[in-house]
N, C-alpha and C positions, 0 to 999 in steps of 0.2 A: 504494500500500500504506500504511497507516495506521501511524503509527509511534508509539512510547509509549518515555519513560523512566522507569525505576523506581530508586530508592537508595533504600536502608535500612542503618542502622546502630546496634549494639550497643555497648554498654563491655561487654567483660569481663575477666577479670582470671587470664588463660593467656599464655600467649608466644603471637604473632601465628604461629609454623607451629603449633598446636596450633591455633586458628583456625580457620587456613586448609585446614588439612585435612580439620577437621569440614564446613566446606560446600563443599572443591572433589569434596565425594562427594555427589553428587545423590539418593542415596538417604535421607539425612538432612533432604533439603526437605520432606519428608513428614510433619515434625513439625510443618509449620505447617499449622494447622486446616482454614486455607482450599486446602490443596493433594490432591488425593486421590491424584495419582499424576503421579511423575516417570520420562518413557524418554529413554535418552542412548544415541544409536549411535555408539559408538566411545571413544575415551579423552578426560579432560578437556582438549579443546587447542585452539585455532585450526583451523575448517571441521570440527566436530563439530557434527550434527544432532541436535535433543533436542526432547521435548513434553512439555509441560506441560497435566497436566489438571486442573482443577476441577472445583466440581459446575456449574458453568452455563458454561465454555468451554474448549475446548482451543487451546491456544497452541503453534506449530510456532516453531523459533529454530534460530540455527545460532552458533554462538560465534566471535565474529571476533577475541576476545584474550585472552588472560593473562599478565599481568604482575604479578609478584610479590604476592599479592594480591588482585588486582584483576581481577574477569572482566567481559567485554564481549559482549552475544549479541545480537542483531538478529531480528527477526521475520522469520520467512519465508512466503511464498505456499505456503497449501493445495493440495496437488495434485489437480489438477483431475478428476481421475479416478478419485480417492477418495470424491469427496462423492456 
């Protein structure tokens, strides 16, 4: 399975849970251009399934962390009997 890391990061000028609240809600990623549509089954936490689509790829991940801050999600394999 191909694997990819991604960071990015902003200064701005909120208290970090103000932050972290705006993006631990995936309906908010949607504001970035390049995103057309975010689905999360389940609540924001460890072994929650989500997909991310673009306009030229859909991205499956599964979120292996959260720690104060700080989220961790992993690409996962297309099911096979979808495609």
């Amino acid at each position: 399975m191909p694997s990819a890391e991604v960071e990015h990061s902003v200064e701005v000028r909120v208290p970090r849970r103000v932050a972290w609240g705006f993006w631990s809600d995936p309906s908010n990623w949607t504001l970035d251009p390049g995103i057309q549509s975010v689905e999360i089954d389940g609540p924001f936490a460890p072994g929650t399934v989500g997909t991310t689509k673009s306009k030229d790829q859909e991205t499956q991940w599964t979120i292996t962390s959260v720690d104060a801050g700080t989220l961790r999600a992993q690409p996962t394999a297309p099911d096979k009997g979808s495609q």
